[in-house]
Each structure stands twice: as C-alpha cells, then as structure tokens.
PDB file of N, CA, C and O in Angstrom:
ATOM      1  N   UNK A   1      -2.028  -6.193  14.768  1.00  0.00           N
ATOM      2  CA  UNK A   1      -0.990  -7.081  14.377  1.00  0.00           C
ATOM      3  C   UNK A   1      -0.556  -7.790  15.652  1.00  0.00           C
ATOM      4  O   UNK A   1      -1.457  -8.326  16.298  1.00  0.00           O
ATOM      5  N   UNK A   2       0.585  -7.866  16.069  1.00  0.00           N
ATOM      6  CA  UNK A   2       1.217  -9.227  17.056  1.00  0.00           C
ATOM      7  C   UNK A   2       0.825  -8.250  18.349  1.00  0.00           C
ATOM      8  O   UNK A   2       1.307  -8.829  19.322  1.00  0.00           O
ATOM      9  N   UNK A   3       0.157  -7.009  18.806  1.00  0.00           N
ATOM     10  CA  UNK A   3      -0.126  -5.848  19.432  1.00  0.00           C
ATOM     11  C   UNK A   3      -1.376  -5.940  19.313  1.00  0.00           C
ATOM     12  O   UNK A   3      -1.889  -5.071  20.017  1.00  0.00           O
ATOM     13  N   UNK A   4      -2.097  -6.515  18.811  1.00  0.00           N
ATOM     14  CA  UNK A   4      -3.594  -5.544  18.230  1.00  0.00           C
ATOM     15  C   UNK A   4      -3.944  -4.799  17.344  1.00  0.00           C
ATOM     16  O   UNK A   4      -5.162  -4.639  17.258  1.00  0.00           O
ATOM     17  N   UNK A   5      -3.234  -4.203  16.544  1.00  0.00           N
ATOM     18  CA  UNK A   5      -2.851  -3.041  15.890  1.00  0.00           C
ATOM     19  C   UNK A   5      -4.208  -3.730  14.995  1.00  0.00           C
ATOM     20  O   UNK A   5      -4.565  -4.893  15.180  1.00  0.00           O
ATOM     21  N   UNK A   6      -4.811  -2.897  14.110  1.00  0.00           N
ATOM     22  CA  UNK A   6      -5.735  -3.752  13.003  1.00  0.00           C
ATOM     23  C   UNK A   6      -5.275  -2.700  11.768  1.00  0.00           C
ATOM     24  O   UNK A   6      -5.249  -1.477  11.632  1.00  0.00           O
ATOM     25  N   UNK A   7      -4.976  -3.705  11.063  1.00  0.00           N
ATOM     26  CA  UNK A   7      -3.900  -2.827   9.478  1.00  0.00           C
ATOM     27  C   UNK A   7      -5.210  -2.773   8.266  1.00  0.00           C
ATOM     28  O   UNK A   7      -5.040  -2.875   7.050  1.00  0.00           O
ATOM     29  N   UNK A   8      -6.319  -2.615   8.864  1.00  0.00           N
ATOM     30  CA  UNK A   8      -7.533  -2.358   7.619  1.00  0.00           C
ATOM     31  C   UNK A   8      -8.391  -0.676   8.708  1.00  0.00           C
ATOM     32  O   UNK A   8      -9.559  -0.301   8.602  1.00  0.00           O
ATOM     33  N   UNK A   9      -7.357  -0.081   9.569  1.00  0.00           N
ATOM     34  CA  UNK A   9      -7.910   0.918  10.056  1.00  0.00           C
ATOM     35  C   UNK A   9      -7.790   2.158   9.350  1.00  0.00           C
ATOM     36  O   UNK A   9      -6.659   2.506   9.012  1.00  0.00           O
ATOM     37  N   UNK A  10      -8.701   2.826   9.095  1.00  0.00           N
ATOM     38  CA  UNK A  10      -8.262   3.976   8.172  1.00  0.00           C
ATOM     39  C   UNK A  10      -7.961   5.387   8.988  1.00  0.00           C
ATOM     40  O   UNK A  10      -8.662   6.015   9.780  1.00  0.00           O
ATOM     41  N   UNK A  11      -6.823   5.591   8.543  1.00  0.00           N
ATOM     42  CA  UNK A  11      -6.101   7.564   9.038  1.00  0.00           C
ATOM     43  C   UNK A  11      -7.518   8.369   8.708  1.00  0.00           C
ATOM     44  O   UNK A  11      -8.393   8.114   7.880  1.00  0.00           O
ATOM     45  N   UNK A  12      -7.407   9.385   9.632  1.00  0.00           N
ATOM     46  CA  UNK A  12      -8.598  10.006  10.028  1.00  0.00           C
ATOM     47  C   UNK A  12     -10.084   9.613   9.098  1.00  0.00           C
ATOM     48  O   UNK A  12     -10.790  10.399   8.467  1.00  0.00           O
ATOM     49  N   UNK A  13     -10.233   8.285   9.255  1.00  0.00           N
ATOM     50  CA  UNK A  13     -11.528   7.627   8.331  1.00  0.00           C
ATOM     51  C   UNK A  13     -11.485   7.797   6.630  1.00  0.00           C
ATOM     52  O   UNK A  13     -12.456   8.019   5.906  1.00  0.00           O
ATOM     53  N   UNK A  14     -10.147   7.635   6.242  1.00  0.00           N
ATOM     54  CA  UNK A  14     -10.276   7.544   5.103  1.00  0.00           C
ATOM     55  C   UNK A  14      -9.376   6.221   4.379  1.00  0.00           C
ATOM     56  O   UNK A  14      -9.739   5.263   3.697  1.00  0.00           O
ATOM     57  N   UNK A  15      -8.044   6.673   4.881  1.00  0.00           N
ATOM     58  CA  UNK A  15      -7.065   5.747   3.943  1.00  0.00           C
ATOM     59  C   UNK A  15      -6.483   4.321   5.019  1.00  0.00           C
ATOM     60  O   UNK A  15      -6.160   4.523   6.189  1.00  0.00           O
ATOM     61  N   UNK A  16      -6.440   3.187   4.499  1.00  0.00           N
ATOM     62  CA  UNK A  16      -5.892   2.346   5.735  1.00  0.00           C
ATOM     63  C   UNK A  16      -4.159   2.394   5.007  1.00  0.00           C
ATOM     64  O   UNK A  16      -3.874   2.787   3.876  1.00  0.00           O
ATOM     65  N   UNK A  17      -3.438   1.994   5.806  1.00  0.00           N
ATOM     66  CA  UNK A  17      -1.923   1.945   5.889  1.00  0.00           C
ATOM     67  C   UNK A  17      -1.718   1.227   4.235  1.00  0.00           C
ATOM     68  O   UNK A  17      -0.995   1.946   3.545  1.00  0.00           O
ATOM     69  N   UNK A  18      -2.042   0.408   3.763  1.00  0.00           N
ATOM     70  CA  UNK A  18      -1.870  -0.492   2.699  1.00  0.00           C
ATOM     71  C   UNK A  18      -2.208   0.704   1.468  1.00  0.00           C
ATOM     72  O   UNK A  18      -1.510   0.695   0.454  1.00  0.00           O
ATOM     73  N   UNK A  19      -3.249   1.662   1.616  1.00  0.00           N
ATOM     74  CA  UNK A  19      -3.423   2.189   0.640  1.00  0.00           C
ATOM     75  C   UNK A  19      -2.456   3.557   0.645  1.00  0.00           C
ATOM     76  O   UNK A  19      -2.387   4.235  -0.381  1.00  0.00           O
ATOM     77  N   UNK A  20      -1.637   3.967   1.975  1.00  0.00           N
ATOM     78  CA  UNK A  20      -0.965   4.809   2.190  1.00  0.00           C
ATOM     79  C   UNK A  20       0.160   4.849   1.326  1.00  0.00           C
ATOM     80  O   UNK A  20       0.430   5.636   0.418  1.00  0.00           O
ATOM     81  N   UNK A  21       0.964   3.551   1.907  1.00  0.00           N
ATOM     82  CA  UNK A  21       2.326   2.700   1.434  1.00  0.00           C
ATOM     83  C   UNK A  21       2.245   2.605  -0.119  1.00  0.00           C
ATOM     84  O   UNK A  21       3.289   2.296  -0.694  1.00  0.00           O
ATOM     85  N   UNK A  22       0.942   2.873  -0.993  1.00  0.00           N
ATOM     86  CA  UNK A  22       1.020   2.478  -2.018  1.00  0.00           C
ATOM     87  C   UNK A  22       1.018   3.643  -3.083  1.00  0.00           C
ATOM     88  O   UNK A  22       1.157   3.573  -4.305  1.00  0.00           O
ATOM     89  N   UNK A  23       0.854   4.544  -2.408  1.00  0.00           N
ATOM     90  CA  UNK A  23       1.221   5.922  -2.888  1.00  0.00           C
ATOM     91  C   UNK A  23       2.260   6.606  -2.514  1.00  0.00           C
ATOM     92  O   UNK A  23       3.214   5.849  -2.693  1.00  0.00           O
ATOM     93  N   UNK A  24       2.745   7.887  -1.976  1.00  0.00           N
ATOM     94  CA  UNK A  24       3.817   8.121  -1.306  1.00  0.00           C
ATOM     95  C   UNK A  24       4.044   7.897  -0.028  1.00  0.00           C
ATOM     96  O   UNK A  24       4.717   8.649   0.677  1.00  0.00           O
ATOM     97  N   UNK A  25       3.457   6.769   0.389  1.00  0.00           N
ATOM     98  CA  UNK A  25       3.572   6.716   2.397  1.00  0.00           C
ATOM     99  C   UNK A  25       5.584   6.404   2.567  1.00  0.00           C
ATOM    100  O   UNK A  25       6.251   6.712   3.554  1.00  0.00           O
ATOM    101  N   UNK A  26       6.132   5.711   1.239  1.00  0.00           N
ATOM    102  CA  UNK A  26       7.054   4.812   1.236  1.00  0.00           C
ATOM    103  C   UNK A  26       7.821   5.707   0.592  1.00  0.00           C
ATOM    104  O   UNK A  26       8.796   5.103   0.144  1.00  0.00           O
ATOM    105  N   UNK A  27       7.863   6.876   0.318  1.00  0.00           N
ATOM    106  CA  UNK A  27       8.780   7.748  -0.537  1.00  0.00           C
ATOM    107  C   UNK A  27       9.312   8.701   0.406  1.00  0.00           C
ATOM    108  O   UNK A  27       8.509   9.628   0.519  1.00  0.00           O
ATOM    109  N   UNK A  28      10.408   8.871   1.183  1.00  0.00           N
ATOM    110  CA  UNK A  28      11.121   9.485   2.380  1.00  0.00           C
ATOM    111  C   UNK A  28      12.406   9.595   0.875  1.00  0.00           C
ATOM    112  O   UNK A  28      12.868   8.827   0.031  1.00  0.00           O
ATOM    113  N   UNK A  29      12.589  11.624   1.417  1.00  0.00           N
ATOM    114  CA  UNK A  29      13.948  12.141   0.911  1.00  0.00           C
ATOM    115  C   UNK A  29      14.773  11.272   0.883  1.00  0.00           C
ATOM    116  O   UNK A  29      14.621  10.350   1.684  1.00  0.00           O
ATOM    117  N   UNK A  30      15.832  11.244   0.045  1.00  0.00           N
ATOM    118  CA  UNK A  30      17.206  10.668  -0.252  1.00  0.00           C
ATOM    119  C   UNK A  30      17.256   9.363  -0.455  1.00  0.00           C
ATOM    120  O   UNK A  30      18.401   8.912  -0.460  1.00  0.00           O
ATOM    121  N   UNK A  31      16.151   8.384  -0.673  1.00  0.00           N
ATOM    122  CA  UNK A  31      16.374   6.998  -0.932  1.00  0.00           C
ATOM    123  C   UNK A  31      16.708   6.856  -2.784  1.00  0.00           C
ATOM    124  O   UNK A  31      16.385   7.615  -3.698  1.00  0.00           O
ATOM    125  N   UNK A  32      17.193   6.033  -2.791  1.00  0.00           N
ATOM    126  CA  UNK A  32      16.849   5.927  -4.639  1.00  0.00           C
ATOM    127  C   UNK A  32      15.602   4.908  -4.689  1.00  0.00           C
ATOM    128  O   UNK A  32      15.246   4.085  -3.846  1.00  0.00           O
ATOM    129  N   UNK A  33      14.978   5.270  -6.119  1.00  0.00           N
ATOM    130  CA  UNK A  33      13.955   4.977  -6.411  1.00  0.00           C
ATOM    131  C   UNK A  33      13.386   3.489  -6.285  1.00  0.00           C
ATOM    132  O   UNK A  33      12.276   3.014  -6.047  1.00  0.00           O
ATOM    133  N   UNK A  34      14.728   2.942  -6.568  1.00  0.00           N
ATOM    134  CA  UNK A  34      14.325   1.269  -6.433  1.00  0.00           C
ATOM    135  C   UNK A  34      14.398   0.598  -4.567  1.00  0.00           C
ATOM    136  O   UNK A  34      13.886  -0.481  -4.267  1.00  0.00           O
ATOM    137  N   UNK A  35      15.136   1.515  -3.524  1.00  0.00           N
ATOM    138  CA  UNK A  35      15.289   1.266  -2.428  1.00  0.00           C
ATOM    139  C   UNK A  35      13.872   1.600  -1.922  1.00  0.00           C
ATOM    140  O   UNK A  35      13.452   0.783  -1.101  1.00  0.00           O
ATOM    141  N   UNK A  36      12.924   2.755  -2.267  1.00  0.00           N
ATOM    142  CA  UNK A  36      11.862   3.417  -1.965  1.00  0.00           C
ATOM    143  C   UNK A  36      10.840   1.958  -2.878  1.00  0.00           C
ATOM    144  O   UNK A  36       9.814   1.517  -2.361  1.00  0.00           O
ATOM    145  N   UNK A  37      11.185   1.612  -3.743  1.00  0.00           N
ATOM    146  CA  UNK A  37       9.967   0.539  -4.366  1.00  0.00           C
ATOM    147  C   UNK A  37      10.161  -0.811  -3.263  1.00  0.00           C
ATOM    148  O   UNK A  37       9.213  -1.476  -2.846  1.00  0.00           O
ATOM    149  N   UNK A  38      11.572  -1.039  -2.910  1.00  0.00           N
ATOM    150  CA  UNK A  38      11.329  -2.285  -1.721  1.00  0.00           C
ATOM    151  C   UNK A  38      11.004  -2.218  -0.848  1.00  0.00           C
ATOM    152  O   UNK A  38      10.400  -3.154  -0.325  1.00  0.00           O
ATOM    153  N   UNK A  39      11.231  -1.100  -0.247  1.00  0.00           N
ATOM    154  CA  UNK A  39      10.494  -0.896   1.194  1.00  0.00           C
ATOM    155  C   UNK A  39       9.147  -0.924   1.197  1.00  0.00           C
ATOM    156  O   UNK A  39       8.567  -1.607   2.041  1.00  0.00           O
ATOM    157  N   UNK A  40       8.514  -0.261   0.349  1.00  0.00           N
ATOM    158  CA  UNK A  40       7.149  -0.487   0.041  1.00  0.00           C
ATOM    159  C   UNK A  40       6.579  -1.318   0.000  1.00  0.00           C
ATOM    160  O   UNK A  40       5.589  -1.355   0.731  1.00  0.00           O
ATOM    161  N   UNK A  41       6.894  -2.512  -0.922  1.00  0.00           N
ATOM    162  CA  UNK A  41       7.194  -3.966  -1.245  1.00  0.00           C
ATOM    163  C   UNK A  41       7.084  -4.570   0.285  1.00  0.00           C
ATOM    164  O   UNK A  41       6.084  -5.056   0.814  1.00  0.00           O
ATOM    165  N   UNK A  42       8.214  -4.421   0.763  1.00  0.00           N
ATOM    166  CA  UNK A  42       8.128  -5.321   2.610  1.00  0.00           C
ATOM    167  C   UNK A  42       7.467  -4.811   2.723  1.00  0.00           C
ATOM    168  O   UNK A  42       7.043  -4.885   1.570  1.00  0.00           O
ATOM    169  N   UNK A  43       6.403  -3.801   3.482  1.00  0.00           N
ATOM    170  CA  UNK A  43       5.690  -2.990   4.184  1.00  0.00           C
ATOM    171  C   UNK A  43       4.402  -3.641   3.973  1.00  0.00           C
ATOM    172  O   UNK A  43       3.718  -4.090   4.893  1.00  0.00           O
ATOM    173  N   UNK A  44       3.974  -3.696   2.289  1.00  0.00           N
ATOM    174  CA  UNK A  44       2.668  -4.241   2.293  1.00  0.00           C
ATOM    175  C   UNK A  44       2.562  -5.641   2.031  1.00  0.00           C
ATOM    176  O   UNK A  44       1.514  -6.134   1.616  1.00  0.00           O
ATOM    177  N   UNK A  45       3.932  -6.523   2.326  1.00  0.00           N
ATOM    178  CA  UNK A  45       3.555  -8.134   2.498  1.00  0.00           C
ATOM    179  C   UNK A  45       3.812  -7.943   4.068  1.00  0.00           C
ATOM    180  O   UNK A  45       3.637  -8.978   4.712  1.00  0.00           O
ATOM    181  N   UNK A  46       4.105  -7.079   4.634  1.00  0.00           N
ATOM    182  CA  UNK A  46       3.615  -7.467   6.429  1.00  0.00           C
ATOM    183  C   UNK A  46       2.500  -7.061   6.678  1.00  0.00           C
ATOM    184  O   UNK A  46       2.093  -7.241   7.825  1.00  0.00           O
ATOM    185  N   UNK A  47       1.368  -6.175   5.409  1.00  0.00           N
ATOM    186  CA  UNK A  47       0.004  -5.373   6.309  1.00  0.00           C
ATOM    187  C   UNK A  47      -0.549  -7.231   5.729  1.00  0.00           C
ATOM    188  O   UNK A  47      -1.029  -8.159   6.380  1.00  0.00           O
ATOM    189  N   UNK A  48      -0.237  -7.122   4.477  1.00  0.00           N
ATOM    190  CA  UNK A  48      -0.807  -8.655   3.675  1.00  0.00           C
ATOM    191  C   UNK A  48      -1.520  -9.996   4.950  1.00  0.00           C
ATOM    192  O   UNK A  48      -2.570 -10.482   5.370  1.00  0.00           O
ATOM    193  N   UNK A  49      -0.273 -10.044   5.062  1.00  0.00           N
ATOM    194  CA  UNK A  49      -0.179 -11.321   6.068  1.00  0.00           C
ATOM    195  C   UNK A  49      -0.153 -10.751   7.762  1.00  0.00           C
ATOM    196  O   UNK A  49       0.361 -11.440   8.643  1.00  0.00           O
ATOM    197  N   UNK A  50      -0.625  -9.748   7.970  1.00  0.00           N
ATOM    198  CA  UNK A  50      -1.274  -8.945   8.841  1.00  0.00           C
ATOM    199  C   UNK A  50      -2.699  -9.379   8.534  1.00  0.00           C
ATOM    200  O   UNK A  50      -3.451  -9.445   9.506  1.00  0.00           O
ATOM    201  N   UNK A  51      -3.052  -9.598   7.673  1.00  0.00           N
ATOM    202  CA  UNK A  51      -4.889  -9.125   7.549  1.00  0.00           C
ATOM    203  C   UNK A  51      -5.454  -8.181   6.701  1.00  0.00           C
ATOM    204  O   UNK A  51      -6.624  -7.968   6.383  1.00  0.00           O
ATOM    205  N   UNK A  52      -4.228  -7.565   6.344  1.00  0.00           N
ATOM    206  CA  UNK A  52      -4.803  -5.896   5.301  1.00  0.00           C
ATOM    207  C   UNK A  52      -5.524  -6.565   4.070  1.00  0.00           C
ATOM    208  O   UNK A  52      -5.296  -7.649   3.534  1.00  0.00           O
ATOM    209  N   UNK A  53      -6.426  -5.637   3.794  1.00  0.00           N
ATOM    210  CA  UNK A  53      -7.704  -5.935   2.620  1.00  0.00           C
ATOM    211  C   UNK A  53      -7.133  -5.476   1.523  1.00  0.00           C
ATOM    212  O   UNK A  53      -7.331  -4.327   1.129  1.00  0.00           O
ATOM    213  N   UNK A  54      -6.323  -6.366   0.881  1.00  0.00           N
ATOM    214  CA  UNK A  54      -5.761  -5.653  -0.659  1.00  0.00           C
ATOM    215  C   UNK A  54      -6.843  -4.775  -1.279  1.00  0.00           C
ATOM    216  O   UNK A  54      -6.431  -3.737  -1.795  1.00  0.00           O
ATOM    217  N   UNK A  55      -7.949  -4.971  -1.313  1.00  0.00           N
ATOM    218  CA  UNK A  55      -8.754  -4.501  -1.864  1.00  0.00           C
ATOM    219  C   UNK A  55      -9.933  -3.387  -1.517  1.00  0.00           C
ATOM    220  O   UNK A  55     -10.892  -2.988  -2.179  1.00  0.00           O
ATOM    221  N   UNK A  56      -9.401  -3.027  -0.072  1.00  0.00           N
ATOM    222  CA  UNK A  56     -10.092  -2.067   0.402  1.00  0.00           C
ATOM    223  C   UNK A  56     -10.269  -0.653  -0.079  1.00  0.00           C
ATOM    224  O   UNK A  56      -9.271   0.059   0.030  1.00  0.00           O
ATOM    225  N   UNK A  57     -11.299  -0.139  -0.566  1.00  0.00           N
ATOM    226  CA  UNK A  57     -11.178   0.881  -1.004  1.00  0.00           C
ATOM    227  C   UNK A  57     -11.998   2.053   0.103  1.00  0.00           C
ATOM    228  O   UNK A  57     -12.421   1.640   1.183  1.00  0.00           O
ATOM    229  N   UNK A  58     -12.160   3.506  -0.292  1.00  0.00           N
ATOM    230  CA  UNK A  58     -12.880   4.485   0.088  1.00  0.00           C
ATOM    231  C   UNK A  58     -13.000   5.541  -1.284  1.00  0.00           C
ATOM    232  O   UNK A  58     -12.165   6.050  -2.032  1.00  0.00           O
ATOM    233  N   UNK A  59     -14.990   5.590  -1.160  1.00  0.00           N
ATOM    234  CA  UNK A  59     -15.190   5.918  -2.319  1.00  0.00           C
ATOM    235  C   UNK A  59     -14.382   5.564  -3.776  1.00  0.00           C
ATOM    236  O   UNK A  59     -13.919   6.389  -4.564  1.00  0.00           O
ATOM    237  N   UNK A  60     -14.354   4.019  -3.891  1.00  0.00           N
ATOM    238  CA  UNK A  60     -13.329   3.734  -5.402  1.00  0.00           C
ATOM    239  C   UNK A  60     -12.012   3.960  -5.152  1.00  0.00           C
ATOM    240  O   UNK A  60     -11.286   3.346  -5.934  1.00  0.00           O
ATOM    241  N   UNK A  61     -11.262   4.828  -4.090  1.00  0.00           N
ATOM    242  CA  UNK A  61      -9.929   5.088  -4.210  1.00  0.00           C
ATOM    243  C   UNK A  61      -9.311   3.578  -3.661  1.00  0.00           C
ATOM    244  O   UNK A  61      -9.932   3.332  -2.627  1.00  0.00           O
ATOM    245  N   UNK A  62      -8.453   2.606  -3.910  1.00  0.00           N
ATOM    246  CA  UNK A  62      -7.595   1.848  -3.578  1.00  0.00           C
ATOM    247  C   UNK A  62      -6.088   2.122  -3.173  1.00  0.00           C
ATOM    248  O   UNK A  62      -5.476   3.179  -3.328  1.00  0.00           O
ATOM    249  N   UNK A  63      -5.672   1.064  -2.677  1.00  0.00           N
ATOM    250  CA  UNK A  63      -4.286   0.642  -3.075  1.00  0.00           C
ATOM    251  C   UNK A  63      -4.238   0.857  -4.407  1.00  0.00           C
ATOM    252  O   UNK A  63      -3.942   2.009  -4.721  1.00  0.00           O
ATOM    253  N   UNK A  64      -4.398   0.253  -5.102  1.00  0.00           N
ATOM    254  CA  UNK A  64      -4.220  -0.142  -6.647  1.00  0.00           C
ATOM    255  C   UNK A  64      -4.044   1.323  -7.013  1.00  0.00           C
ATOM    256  O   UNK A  64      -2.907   1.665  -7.338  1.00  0.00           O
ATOM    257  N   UNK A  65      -5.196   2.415  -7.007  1.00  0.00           N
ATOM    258  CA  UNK A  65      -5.071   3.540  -7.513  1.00  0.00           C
ATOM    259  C   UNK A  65      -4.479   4.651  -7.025  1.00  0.00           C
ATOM    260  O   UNK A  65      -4.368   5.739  -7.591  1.00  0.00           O
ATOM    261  N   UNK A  66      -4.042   4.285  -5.781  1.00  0.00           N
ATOM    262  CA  UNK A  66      -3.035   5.562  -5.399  1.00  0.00           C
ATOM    263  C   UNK A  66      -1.397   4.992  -6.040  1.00  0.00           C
ATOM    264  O   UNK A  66      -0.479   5.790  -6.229  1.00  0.00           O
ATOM    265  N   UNK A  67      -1.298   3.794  -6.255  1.00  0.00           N
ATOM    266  CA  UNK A  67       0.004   3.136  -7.161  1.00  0.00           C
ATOM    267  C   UNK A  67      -0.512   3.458  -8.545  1.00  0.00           C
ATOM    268  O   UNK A  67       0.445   3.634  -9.300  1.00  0.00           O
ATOM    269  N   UNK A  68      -1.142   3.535  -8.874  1.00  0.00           N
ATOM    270  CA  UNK A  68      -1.221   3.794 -10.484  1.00  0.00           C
ATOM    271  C   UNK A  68      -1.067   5.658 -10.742  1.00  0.00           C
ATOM    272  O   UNK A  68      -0.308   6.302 -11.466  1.00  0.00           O
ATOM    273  N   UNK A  69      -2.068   6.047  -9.866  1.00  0.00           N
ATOM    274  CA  UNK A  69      -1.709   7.789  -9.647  1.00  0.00           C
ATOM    275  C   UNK A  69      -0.413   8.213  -9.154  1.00  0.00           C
ATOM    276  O   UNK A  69       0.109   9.103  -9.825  1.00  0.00           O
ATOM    277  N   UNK A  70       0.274   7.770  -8.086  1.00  0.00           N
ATOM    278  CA  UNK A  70       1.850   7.939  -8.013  1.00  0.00           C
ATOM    279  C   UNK A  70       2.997   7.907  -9.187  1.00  0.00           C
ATOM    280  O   UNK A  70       4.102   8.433  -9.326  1.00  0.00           O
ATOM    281  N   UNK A  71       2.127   6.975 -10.005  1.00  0.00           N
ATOM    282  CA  UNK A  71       2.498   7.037 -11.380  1.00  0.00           C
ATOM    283  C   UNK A  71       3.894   5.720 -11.310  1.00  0.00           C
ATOM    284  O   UNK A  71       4.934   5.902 -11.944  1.00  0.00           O
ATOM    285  N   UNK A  72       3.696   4.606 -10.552  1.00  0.00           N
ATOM    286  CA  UNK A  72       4.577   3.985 -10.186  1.00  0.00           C
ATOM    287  C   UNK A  72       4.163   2.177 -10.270  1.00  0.00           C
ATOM    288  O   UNK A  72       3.718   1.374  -9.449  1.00  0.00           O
ATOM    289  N   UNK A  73       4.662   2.078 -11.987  1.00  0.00           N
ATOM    290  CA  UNK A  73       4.504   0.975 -12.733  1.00  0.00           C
ATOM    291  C   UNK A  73       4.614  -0.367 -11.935  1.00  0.00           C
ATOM    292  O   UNK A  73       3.765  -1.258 -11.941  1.00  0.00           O
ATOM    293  N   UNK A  74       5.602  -0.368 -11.360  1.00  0.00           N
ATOM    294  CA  UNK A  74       6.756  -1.412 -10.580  1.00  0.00           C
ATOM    295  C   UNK A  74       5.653  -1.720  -9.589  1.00  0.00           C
ATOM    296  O   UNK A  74       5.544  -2.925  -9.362  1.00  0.00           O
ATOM    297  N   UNK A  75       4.741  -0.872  -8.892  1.00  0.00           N
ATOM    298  CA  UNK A  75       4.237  -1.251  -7.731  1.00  0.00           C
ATOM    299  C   UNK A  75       3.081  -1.233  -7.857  1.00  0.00           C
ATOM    300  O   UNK A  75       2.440  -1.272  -6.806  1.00  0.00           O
ATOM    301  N   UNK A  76       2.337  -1.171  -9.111  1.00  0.00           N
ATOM    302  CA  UNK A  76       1.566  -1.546  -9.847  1.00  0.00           C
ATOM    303  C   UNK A  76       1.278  -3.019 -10.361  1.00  0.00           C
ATOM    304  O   UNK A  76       0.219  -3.618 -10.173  1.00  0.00           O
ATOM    305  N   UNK A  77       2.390  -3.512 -11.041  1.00  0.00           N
ATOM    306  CA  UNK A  77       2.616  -4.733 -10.822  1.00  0.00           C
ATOM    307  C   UNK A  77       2.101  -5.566 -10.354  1.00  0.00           C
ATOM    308  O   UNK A  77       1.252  -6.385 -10.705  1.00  0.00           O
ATOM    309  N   UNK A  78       2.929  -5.245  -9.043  1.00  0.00           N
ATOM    310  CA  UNK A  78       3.674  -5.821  -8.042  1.00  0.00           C
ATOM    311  C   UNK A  78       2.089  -6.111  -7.076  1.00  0.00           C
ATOM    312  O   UNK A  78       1.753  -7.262  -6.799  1.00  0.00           O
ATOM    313  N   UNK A  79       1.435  -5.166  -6.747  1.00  0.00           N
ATOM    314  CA  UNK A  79      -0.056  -5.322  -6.666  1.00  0.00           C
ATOM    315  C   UNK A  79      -1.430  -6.035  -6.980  1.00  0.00           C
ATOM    316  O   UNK A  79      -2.382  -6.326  -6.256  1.00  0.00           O
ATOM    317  N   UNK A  80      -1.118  -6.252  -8.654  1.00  0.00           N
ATOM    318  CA  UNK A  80      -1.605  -7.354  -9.281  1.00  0.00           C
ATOM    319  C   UNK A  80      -1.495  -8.492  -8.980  1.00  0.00           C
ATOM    320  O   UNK A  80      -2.349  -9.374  -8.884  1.00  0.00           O
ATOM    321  N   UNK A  81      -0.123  -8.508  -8.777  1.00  0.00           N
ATOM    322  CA  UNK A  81       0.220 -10.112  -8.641  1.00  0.00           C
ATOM    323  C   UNK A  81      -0.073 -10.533  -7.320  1.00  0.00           C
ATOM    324  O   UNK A  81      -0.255 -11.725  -7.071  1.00  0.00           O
ATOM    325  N   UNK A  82      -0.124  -9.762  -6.566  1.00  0.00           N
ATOM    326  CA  UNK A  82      -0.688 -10.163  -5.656  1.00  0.00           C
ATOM    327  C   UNK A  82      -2.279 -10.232  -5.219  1.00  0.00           C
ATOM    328  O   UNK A  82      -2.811 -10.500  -4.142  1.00  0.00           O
ATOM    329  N   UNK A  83      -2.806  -9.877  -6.503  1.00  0.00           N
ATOM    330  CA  UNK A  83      -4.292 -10.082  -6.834  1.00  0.00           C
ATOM    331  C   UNK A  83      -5.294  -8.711  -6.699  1.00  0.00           C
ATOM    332  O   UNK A  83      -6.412  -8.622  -7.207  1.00  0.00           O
ATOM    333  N   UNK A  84      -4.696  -7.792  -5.986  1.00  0.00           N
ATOM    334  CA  UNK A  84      -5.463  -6.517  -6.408  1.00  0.00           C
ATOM    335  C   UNK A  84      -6.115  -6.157  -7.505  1.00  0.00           C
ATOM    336  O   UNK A  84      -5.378  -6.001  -8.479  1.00  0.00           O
ATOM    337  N   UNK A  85      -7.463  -5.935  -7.715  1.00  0.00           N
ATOM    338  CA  UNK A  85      -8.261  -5.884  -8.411  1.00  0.00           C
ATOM    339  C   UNK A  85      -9.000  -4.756  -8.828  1.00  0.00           C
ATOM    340  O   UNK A  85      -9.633  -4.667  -9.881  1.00  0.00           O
ATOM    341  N   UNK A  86      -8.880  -3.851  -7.898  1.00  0.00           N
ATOM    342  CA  UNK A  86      -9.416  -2.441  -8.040  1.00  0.00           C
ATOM    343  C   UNK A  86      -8.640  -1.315  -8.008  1.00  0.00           C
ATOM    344  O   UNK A  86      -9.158  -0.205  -8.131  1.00  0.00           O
TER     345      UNK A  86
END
C-alpha cells in the first residue's frame, strides 16, 4: 500500500487480508453487530482500492465464502455489489 505493503499477500500462504476481514478478521469483543459490519466495510474498500483481488481465492475458499460461512448476509451483499463472484 502507500508502504509497499501488497494487500493480495496471503497469512502463512493461505488467506490474503480481504478474505480475512470477510470472515471474523473484523469481529473484536464488545462492538455491536452493525459497528463490526462497518468496519469491515472500510477495511475492504481500503484493501479494494489498495489493489486487493476481490476475487482471490485458495483452493475455492474466497472472500465471498468466508462472508457467506460467517453466516453474515449484510456483507454478503455488500461483496456482490462490489462484484465478487466467487
């Protein structure tokens, strides 16, 4: 990012940050549920417009499907519309 940082790197070769955030990376004790869905929300329009691969997967797992397995409609969505596909 504005560092170097590259936001399509994956945690110990599996998950990159975008697919983290889209499962519980964004769920920290004591927030309410809709404060925990915006943060999430900002997080992955800065990996977005960072460079992050909406669509990056490992072995089939996505973004898309760690938000659909979190079981978390809203950011499901919210994913789509931003064109996630897998």
């Amino acid at each position: 990012m504005s560092r170097g940082a590259d936001p399509n790197q994956k945690c110990y070769g599996k998950y990159t940050p975008l697919m983290m955030v889209s499962g519980k990376g964004a769920d920290p004790e004591g927030l309410a549920e809709w404060d925990r869905l915006e943060i999430a929300m900002k997080i992955i329009v800065i990996l977005l417009r960072n460079g992050a691969d909406l669509d990056a997967n490992t072995k089939g797992v996505s973004a898309l499907h760690f938000a659909n397995q979190s079981k978390n409609l809203d950011l499901v969505m919210f994913l789509k519309s931003l064109g996630a596909s897998q």
